[in-house]
N, C-alpha and C positions, 0 to 999 in steps of 0.2 A: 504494500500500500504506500503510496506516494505521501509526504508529509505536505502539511497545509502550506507550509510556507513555499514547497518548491510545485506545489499544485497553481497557487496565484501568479508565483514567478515575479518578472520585475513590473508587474503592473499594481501586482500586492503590495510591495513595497513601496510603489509609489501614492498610490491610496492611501495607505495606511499614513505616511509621512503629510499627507493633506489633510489627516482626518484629526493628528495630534493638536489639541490645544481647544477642539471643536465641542460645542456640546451637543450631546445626539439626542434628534427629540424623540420623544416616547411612544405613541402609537400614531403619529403624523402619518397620513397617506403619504407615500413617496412621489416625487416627482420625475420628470425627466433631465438631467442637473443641467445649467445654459452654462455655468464655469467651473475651471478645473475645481478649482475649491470645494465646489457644491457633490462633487463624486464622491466624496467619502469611502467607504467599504465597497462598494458595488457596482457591477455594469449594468445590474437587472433593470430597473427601471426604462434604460434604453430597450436590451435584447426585449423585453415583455413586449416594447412598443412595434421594434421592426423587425421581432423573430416570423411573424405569420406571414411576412412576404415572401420570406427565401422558400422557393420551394424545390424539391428532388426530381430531377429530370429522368426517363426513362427512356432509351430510345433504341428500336430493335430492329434492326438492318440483315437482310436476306444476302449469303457471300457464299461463292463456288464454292464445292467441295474440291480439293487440288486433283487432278486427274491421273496423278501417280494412283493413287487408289482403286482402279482399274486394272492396274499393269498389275498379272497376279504374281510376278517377282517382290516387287511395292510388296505387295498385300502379306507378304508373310511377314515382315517387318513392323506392320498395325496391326498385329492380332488377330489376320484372316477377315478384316472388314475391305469391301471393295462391291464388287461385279453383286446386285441388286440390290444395294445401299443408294440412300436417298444423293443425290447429284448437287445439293446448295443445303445448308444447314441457318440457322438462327441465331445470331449473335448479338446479344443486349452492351449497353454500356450504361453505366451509373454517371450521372455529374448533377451539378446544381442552375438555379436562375433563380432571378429576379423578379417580381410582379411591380412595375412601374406606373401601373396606370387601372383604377379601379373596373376597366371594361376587361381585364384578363389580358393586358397585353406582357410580355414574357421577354425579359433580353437574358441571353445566354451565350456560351461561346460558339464556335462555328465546331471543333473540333468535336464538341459535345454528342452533336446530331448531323455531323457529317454522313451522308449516303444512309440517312435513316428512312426504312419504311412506315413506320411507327413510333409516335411520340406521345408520353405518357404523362404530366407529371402530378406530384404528391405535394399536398400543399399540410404545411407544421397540427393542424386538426387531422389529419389522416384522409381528406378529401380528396378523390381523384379524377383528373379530367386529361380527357385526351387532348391535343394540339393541332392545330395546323400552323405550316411554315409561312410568314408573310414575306422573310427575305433572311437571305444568308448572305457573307459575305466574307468571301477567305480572306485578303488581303488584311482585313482588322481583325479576324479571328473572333466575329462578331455574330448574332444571330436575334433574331426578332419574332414570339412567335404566338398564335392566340388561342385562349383558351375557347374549345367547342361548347355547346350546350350549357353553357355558365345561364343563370337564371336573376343573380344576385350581384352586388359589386362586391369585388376583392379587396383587401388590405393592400396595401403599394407604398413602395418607398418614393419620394421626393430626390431630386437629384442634387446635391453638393457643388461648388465651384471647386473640382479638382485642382484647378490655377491656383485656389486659395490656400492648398494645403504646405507647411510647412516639415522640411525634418525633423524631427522629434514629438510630433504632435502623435495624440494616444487616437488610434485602430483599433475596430472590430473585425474577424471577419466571419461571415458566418455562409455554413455548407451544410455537405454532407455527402465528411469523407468517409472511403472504402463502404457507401453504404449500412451504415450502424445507424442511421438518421443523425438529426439537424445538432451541429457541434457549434460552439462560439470557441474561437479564441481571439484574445489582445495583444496587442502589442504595439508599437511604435512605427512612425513612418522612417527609415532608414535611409530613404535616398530617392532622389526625382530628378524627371527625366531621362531615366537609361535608355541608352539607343544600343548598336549592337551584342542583342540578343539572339535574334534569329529566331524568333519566334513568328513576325508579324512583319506583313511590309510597310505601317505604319508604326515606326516602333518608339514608345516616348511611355515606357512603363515607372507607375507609382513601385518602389522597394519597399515591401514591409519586413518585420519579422516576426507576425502574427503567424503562427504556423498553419500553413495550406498544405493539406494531403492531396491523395487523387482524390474523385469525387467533390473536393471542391472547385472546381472547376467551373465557372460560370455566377460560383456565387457572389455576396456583395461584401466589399472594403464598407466600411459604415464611420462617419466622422461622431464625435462626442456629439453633434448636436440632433443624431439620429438620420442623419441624408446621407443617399449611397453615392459614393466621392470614387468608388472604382467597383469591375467585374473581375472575380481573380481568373487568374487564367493560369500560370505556371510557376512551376519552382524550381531550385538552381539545387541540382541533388545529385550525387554520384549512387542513391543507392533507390533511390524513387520517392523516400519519406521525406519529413519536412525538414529543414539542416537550416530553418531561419533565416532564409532569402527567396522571400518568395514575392512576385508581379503581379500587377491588377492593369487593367486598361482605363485612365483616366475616363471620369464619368462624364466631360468635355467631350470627348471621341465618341462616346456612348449615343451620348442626344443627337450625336449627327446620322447613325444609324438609323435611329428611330425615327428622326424628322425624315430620314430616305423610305423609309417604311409606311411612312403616312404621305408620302406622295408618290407612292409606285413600290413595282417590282425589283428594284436596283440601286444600288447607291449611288450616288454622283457629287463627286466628289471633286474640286475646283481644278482644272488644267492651263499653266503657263505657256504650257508650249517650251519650255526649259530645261534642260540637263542639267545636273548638277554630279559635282566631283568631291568628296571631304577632302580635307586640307591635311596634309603630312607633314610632317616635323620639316622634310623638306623642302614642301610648297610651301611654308611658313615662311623658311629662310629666303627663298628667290623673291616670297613678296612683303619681304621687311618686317616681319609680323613677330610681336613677343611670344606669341605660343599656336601653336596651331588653333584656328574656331572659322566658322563662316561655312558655307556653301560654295564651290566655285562654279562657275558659268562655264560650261565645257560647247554648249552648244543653243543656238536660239532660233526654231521655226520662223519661217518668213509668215508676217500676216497674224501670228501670235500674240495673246498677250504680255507677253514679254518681252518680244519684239516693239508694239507699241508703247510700252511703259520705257524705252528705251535699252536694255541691257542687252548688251553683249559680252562674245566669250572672253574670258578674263577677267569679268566684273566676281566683288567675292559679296555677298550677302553676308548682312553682321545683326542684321535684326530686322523685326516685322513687328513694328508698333511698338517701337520701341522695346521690347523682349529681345534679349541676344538670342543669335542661334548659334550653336555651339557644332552642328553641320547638317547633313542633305533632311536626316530622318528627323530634327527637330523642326526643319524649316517644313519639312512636307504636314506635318503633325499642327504645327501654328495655320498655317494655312487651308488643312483641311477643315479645321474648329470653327472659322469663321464663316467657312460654306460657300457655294456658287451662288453667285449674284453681289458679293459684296466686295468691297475694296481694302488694299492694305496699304500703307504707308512702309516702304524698304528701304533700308539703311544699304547703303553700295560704297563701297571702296572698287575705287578705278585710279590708275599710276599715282597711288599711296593720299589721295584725296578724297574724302565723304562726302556724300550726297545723298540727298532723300527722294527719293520717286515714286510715285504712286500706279500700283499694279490692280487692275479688274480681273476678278477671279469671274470664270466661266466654267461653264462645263464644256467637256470635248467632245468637238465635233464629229461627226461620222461620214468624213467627205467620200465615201463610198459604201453603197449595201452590202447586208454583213452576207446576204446569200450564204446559207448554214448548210452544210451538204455533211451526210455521212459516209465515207469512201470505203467504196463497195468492192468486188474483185474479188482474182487471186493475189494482189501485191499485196506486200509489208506495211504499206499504208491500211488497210481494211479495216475497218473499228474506228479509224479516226472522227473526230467530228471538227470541222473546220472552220474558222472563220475567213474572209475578207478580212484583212489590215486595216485599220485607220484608226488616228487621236483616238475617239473614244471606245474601240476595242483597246488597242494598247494600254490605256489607263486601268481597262478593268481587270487586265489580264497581266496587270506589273510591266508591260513589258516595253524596255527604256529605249529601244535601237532602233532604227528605222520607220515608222510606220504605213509602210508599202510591203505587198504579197499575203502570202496564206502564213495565217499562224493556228495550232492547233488549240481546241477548247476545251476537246475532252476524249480521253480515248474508252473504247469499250470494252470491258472486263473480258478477257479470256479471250479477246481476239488478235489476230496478227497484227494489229500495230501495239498491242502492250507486249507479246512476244518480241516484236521486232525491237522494244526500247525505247517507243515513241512516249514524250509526255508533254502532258497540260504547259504550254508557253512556247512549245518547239515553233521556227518558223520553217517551212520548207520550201530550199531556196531553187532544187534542180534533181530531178528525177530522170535517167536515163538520156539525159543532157538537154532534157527540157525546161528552159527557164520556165517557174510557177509563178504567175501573176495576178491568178485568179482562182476562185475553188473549183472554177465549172474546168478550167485548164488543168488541177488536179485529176477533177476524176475524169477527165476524159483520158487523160495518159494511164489514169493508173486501171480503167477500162481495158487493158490490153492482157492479152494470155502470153505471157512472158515467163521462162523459166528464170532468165538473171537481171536485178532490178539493182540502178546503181541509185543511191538516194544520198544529195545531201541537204542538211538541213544546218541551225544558228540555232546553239542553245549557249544563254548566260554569256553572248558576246565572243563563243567557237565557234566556228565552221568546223564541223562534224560530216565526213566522206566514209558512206558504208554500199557496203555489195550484199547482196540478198540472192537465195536462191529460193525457189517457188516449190 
């Protein structure tokens, strides 16, 4: 049994040290505390107020059985399971969400209810409702989604200025990890705006050290004054448990989700028409700088908002509204907050002088139809689904290079283009020495009965040359 004191941890201790000198009143209704002071012994009054929102996500997704289990060589090696065994099996996953909004509306992570069939969740009374998805969205690692058949309105948390939060200020977080149901723990905010994580292509994560298992995942960062200030999403573990570094998705990023959610199927999210490079110890030096920060301007669409607002390559961004950016993933993160249609005032250094310029955030354009074809055949392409190029494909799909030809959007399970290695962001540049320009010029080449297919494609800024046989 754990002793009381290393059960509270340093949030006991820090209570306790607030509560000395205090006199405690006797059968006083408690309240929700508005300052540190007012916390005394306990988080309860808060957890009482915004425990029934966090509720347990269930989501059960239909996946191949591997094909080896056919091969009755395979099959002796599985305990003689194979040849009239079911071909796809049922796989659940446990995580948590948020109720934001008293009509049943649900933000959760993307990874929660990725390729799910079925979405469940369990709300802290043991009430269960099933879901539909109003919008996903990998790049934030974000999800939106609504309660079915609800009759009543829900408890909901209120949203926090995550901007507002400071280091050292006291967190909640609350889940429900490995499925044991709804857990709180506290702790401290340990450090803000982390960028390379590699979690997220929008990456400007809240550090707590409130411990986050699995299964918390999706649930809520909650500030002292009971508003949910982030979604946790990951932890920094060499063994999978919690090691007290663990990420939330600022509750700023959140609401832009959401507001994508209440006006469509998609997010949209502001396009410069701009490339950006982070700054290295030795781009610092070449450009006189006391430490490496900023965005550099590697490249500027003609016609672009960025273009108009004036910058060019070599200009280094140093803030947006006065906010420094520190580089690419803080600037893309300030600039997504503020959303399409509105304006930013940019801090620019150009040959070692400042200036301020004002940039119109837009959404990207779609200068060509996305014409969505799924490529059919015997080629290594087959299963792929493809889009048309343009600004606003590129943006949804992360993708920073070009915006002209076929890039891929999704490939289909168990077919020869995930055989072959093709994945979600590939652009494909030339097929049996036919430049690809278009999807319908895909699949007309890849239309042919061909035994040898030479394919190359751009992934991550490679040009990738492969040979296929049929």
């Amino acid at each position: 049994m754990h002793q009381p004191i290393r059960r509270h941890g340093s949030a006991f201790l820090l209570c306790l040290a607030l509560s000395l000198g205090l006199t405690m009143a006797g059968a006083q209704e408690r309240q929700v505390p508005e300052a540190a002071a007012e916390i005394k012994l306990s988080f309860a009054p808060i957890v009482k107020r915004v425990a029934p929102a966090v509720v347990n996500v269930h989501a059960s997704r239909v996946v191949d059985r591997s094909p080896f289990f056919d091969d009755p060589f395979f099959r002796r090696f599985f305990g003689g399971r194979g040849l009239g065994e079911p071909t796809q099996r049922l796989q659940r996953s446990l995580g948590s969400g948020v109720l934001i909004d008293p009509a049943g509306i649900i933000v959760t992570n993307h990874h929660v209810i990725a390729n799910a069939s079925e979405i469940r969740v369990a709300l802290s009374d043991r009430r269960e409702f099933d879901c539909d998805v109003i919008l996903m969205d990998e790049r934030t690692d974000l999800a939106v989604l609504q309660v079915k058949g609800a009759d009543e309105p829900f408890p909901y948390l209120a949203f926090g200025d995550s901007d507002g939060l400071e280091v050292g200020d006291l967190v909640l977080a609350i889940g429900d990890p490995f499925g044991v149901g709804q857990t709180v723990t506290s702790g401290i905010v340990s450090a803000l705006a982390r960028t390379k994580i590699g979690i997220s292509d929008y990456q400007f994560f809240i550090q707590t050290d409130a411990a986050i298992n699995p299964g918390n995942s999706g649930g809520a960062l909650i500030d002292m004054s009971g508003r949910l200030v982030g979604i946790n999403t990951a932890i920094f573990s060499s063994t999978g448990d919690s090691s007290g570094i663990g990420f939330a998705i600022p509750s700023n990023m959140v609401q832009v989700i959401v507001r994508s959610a209440e006006e469509g199927d998609h997010v949209r999210l502001p396009w410069i028409g701009v490339r950006f490079q982070a700054v290295t110890p030795g781009i610092a030096d070449g450009l006189d700088l006391e430490r490496p920060h900023g965005a550099l301007v590697v490249e500027v669409s003609s016609g672009s908002p960025g273009a108009r607002a004036g910058l060019a390559t070599g200009d280094l961004i140093t803030a947006i509204d006065d906010v420094a950016i520190e580089d690419p993933s803080s600037l893309n993160y300030r600039l997504a907050t503020k959303g399409v249609g509105a304006s930013a005032r940019i801090g620019v250094m150009r040959d070692g002088k400042a200036y301020v310029a004002t940039l119109e955030l837009e959404a990207a354009p779609e200068t060509v139809p996305r014409d969505e074809l799924e490529i059919a055949g015997v080629s290594p392409l087959a299963g792929a689904r493809v889009f048309n190029l343009s600004p606003a494909v590129a943006e949804e799909l992360a993708y920073d290079g070009d915006p002209n030809g076929v890039i891929v959007h999704r490939v289909v399970t168990g077919s020869a283009a995930e055989i072959a290695g093709l994945a979600r962001g590939d652009v494909v540049l030339e097929v049996n020495g036919v430049d690809i320009d278009t999807t319908r010029t895909l699949a007309e080449v890849c239309s042919q009965q061909l035994r040898f297919w030479h394919v190359a494609i751009e992934r991550d800024g490679r040009i990738i040359r492969t040979q296929f046989r049929s």
